[in-house]
C-alpha positions as CSV (number, residue, x, y, z in Angstrom):
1,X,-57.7,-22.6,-18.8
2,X,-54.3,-23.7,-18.9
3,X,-51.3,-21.9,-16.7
4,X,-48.4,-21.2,-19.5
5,X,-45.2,-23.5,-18.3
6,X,-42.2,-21.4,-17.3
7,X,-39.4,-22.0,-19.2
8,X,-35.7,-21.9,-16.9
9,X,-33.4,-21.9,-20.3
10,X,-31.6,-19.0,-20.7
11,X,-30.3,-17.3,-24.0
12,X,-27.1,-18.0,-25.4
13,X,-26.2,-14.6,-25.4
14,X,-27.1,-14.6,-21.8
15,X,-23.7,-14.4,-20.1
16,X,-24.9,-13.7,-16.9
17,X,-27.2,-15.9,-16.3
18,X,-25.1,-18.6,-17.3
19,X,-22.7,-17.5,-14.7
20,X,-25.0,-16.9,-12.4
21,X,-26.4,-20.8,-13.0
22,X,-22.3,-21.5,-12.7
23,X,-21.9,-20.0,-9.3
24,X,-25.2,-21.5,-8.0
25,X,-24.0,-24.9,-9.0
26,X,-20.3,-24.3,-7.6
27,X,-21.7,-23.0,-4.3
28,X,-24.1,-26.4,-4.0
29,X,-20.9,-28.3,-4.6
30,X,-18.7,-26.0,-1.7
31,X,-22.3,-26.4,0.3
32,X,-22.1,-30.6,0.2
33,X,-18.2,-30.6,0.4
34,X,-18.4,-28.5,3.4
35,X,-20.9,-30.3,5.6
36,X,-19.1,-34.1,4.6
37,X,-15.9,-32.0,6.3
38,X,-17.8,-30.7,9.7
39,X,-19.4,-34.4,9.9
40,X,-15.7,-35.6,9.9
41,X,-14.7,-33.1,12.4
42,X,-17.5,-34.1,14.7
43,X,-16.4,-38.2,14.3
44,X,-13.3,-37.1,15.4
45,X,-14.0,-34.7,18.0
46,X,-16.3,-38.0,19.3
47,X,-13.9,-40.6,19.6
48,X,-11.0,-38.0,21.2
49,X,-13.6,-37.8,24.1
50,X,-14.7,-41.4,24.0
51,X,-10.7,-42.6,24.5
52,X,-9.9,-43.0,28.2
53,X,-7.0,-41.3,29.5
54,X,-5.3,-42.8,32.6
55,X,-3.7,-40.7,35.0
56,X,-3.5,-43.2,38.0
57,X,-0.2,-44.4,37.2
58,X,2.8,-42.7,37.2
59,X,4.4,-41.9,33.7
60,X,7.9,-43.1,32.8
61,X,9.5,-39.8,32.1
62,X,12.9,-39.8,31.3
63,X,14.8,-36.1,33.1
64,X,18.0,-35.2,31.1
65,X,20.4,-32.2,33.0
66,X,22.2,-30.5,30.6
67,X,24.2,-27.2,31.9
68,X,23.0,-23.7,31.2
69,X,25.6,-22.1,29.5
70,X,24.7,-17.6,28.9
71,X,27.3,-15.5,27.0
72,X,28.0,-12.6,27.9
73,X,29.0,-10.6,25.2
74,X,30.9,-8.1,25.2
75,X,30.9,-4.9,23.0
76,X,32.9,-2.1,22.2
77,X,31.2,1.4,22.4
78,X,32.2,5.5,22.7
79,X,29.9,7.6,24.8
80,X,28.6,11.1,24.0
81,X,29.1,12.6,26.5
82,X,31.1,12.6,30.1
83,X,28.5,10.5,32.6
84,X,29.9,9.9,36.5
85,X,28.8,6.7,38.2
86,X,25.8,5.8,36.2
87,X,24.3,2.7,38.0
88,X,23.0,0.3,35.2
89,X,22.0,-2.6,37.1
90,X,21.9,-3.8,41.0
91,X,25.1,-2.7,41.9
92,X,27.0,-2.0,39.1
93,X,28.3,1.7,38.4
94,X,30.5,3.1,35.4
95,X,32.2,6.5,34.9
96,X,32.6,6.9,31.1
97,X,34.7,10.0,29.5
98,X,33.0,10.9,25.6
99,X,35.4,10.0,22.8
100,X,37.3,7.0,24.0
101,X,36.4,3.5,23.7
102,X,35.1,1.0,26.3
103,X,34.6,-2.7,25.9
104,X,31.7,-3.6,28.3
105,X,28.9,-5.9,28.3
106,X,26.1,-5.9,26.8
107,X,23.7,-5.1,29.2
108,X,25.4,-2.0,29.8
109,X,25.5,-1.2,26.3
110,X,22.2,-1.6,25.3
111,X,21.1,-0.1,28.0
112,X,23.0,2.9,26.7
113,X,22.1,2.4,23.6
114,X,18.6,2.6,24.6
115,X,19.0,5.9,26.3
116,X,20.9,7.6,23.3
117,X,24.3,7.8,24.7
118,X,26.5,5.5,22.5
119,X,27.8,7.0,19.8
120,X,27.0,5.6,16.3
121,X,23.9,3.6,17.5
């Protein structure tokens, strides 16, 4: 007795199997593409650690000073309220009256700021 032969064509009117047999056939391709880029990875990854690296001699390293120049900005600002020798910073203490307009640095005005005591911010 004969075993009947299988047949693996689908019907035209089959749409999914004919994308299934598409995705199959794109994710054999993705599959091969994928293992040719780890292979290359690993060539690489081989001769990185196969390259000397000599640390005995000194390296010529050119030093360049340039000056460090920090602004200071300064802002204008109007407090909320009266505050009496508020210390913002190490040694550094400001009596501000609410309404009128100081110019100070930035530190101290964001630090203000930051605490809800400049007007408009």
């Amino acid at each position: 007795m004969s075993t009947p032969v299988k047949r693996t064509v689908t019907s035209p009117r089959d749409t999914t199997g004919r994308a299934k047999q598409e995705l199959e056939k794109n994710r054999d391709i993705a599959e091969k593409e994928a293992a040719k880029g780890q292979l290359l990875d690993a060539q690489v990854a081989e001769e990185a650690r196969a390259e000397v690296i000599d640390l005995t001699s000194p390296q010529d390293v050119e030093i360049v000073e340039s000056p460090v120049i920090v602004s200071v900005s300064d802002r204008e600002m109007r407090v909320v309220e009266d505050l009496e020798d508020v210390t913002i910073g190490y040694g550094n203490t400001f009596s501000f009256e609410a309404g009128r307009t100081y110019k100070v640095p930035a530190f101290v005005y964001n630090h203000l700021a930051e605490k809800g005591y400049v007007w408009g911010a």
